[in-house]
FIVOGU-971983 format. One line per 3 residues: for each residue x, y, z of N, C-alpha, C. Coordinates in nm, 2 decimals. Layout:
// FIVOGU-971983
X/Y/Z/X/Y/Z/X/Y/Z; ...
This chain:
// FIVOGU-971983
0.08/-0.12/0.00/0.00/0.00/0.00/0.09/0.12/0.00; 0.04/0.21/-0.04/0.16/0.34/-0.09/0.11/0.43/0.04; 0.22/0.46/0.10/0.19/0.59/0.21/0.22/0.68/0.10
0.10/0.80/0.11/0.06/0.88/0.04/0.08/1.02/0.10; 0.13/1.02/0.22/0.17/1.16/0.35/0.28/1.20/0.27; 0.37/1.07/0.25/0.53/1.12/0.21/0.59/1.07/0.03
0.47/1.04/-0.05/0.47/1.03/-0.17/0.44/1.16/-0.23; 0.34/1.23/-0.13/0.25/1.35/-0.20/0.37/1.46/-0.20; 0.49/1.51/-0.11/0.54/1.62/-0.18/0.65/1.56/-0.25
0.72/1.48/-0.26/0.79/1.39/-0.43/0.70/1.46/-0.49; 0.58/1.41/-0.55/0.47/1.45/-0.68/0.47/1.56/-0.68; 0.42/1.65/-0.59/0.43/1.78/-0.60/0.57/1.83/-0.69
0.71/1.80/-0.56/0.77/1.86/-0.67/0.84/1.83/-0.75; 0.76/1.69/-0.85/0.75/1.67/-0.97/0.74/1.74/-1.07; 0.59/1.81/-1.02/0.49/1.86/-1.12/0.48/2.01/-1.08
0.58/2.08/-1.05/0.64/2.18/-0.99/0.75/2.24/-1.12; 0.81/2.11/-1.10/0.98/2.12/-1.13/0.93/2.07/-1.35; 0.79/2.04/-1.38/0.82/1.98/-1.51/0.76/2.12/-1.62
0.84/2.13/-1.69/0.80/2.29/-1.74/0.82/2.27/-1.92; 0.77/2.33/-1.98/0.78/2.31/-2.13/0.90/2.39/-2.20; 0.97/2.32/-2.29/1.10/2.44/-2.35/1.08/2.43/-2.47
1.13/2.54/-2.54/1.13/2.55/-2.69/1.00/2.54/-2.77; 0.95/2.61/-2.66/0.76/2.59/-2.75/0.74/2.77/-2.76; 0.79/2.88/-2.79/0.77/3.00/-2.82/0.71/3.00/-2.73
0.59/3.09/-2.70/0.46/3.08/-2.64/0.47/3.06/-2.47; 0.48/2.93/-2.53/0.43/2.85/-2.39/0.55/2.80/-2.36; 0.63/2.86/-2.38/0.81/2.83/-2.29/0.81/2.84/-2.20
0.83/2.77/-2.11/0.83/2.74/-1.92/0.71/2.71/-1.87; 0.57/2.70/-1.96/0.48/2.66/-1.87/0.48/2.53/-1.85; 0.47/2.46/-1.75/0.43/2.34/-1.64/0.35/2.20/-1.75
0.43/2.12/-1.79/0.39/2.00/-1.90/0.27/1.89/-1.77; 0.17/1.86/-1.83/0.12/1.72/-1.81/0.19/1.64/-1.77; 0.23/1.49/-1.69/0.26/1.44/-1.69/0.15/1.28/-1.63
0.20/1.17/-1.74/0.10/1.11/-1.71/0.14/1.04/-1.53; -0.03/0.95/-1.51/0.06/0.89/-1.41/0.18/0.78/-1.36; 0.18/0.71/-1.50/0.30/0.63/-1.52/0.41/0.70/-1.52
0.42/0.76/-1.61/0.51/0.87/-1.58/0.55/0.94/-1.41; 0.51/0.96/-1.36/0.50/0.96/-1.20/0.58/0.95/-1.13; 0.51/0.76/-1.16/0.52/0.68/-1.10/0.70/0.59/-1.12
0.71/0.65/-1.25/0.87/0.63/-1.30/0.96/0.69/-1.21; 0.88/0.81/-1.21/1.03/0.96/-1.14/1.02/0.94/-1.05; 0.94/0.91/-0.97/0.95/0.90/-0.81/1.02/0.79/-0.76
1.02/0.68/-0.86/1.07/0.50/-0.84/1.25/0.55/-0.86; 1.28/0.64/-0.98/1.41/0.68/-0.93/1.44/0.71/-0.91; 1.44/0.86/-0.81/1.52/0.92/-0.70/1.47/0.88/-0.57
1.33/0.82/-0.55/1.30/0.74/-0.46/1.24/0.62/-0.42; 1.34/0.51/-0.48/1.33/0.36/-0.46/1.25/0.33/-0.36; 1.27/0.39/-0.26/1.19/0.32/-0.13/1.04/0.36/-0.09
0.98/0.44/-0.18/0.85/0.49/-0.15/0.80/0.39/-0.20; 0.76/0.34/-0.32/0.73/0.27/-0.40/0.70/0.09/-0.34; 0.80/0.07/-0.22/0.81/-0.05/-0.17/0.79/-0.17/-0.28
0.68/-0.26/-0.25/0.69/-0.38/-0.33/0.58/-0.37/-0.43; 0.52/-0.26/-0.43/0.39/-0.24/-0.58/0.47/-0.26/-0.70; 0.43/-0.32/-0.78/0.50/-0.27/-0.89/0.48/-0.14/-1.01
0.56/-0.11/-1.07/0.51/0.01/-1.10/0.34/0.00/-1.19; 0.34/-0.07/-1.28/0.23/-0.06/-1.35/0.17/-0.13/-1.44; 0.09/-0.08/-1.56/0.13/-0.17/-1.71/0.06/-0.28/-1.73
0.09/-0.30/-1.84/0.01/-0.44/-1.86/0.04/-0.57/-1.83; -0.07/-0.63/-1.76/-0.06/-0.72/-1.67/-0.03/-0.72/-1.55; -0.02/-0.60/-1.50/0.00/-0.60/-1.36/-0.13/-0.60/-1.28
-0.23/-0.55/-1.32/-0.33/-0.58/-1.26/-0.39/-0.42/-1.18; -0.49/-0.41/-1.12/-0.53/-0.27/-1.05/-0.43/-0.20/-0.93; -0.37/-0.28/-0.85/-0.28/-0.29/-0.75/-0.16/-0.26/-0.77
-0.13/-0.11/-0.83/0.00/-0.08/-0.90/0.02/0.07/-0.83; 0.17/0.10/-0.82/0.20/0.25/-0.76/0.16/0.35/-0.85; 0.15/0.31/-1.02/0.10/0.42/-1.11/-0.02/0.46/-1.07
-0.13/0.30/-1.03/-0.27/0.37/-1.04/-0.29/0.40/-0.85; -0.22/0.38/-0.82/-0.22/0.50/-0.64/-0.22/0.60/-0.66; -0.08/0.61/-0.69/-0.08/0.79/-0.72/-0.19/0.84/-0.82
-0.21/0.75/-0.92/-0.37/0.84/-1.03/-0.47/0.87/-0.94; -0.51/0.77/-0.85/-0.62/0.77/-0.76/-0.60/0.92/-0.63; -0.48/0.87/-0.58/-0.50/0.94/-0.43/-0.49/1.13/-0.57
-0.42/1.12/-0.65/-0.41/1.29/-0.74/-0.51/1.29/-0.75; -0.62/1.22/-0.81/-0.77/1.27/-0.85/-0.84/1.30/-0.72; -0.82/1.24/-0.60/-0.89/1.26/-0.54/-0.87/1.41/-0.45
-0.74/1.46/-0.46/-0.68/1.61/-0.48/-0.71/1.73/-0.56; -0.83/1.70/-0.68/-0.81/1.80/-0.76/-0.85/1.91/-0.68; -0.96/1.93/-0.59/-0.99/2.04/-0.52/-0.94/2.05/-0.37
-0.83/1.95/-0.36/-0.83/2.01/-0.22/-0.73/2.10/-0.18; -0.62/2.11/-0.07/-0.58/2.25/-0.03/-0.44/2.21/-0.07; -0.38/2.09/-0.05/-0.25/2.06/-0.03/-0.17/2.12/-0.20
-0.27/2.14/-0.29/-0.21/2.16/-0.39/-0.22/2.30/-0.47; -0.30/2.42/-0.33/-0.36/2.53/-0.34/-0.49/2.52/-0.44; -0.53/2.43/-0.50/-0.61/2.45/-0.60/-0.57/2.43/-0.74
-0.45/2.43/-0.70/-0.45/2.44/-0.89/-0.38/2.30/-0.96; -0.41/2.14/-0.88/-0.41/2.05/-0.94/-0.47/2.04/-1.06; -0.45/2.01/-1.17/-0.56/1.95/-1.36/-0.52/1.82/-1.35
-0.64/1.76/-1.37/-0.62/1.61/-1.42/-0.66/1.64/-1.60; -0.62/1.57/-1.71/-0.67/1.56/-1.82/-0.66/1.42/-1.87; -0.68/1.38/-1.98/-0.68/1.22/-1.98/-0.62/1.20/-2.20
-0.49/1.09/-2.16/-0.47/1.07/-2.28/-0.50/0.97/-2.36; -0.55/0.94/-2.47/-0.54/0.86/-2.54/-0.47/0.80/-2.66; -0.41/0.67/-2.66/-0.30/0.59/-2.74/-0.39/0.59/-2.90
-0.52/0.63/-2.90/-0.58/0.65/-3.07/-0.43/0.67/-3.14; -0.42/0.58/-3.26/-0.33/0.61/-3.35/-0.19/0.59/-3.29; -0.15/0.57/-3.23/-0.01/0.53/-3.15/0.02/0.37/-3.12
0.13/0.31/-3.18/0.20/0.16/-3.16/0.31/0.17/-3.10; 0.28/0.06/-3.03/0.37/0.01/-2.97/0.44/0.15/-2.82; 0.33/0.15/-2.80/0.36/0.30/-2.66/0.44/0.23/-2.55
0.52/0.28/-2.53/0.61/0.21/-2.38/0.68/0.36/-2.29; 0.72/0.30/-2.15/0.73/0.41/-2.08/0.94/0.40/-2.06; 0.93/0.48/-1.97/1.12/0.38/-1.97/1.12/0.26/-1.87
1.15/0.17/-1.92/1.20/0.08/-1.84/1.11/-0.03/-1.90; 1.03/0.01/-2.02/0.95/-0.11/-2.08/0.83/-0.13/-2.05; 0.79/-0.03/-1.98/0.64/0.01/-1.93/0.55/0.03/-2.02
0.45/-0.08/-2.05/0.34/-0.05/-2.13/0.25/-0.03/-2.06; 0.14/0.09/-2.11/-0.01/0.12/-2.03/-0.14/0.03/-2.03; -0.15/-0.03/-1.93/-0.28/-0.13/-1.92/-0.37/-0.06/-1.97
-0.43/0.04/-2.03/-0.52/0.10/-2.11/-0.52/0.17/-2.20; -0.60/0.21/-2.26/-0.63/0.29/-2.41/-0.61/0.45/-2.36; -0.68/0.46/-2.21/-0.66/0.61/-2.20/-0.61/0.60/-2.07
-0.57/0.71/-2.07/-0.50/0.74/-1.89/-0.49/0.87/-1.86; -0.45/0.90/-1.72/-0.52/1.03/-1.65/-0.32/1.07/-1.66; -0.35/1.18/-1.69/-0.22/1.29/-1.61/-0.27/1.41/-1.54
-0.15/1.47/-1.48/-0.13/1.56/-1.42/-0.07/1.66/-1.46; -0.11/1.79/-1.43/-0.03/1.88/-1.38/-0.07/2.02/-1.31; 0.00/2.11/-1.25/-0.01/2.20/-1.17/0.01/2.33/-1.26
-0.11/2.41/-1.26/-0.15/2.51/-1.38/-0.04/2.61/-1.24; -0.06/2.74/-1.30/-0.01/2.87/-1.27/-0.10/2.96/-1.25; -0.10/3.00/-1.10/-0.22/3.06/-1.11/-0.17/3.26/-1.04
C-alpha cells in the first residue's frame, strides 16, 4: 500500500519542477505528466517509496503505484495541499504503436489520466 503523506510532496515537486521548452509561447509553462510517468520519477530518485507495488502496465493488474498515485491525485483535484491548482486531463493511445514508458512500461489502457499544476 503506498503511504501517500510522504509520496505527495515527491509528486508535488515533480509537477512543480516539469516545465515546457522551446515551445515559443508556452516556454516554461508546467507539462502534463501522465501517471505512469510519476510513477517512473519518483521509483528513481525514490526507490523506497514505491516498496513492493509494482510500477504498472500491462498485466500488472489494479494494485499498481501508477494507479495509487492516479487515484490518491484525483482525489486532490480540489483540495488545499495543492492550493487549487491540481488539472487532471486524460490521454489517449488512438493512433499510436507500440507505446512504452522507460524501463518497458506499457499502459494497461487505451486512456489514462495525467497531471499537472497550472499557474495561477
Amino acid at each position: 500500500m503506498l503511504d501517500w503523506i510522504e509520496t505527495r510532496p515527491i509528486v508535488k515537486a515533480l509537477l512543480e519542477n516539469e516545465r515546457n521548452s522551446n515551445s515559443g509561447k508556452y516556454n516554461g509553462e508546467r507539462c502534463f505528466l501522465t501517471a505512469y510517468q510519476i510513477a517512473i520519477l519518483v521509483d528513481k530518485e525514490n526507490p523506497e517509496v514505491r516498496g513492493k507495488l509494482p510500477i504498472g502496465g500491462k498485466g500488472v493488474g489494479p494494485d499498481s503505484f501508477s494507479r495509487q498515485i492516479a487515484w490518491h491525485l484525483s482525489q486532490e483535484i480540489d483540495g488545499e495541499y495543492f492550493e487549487g491548482k491540481l488539472e487532471i486531463g486524460f490521454f489517449s493511445q488512438s493512433g499510436l504503436e507500440d507505446f512504452t514508458f522507460d524501463g518497458g512500461h506499457q499502459p494497461s489502457l487505451n486512456e489514462f489520466s495525467m497531471f499537472r499544476l497550472r499557474e495561477i
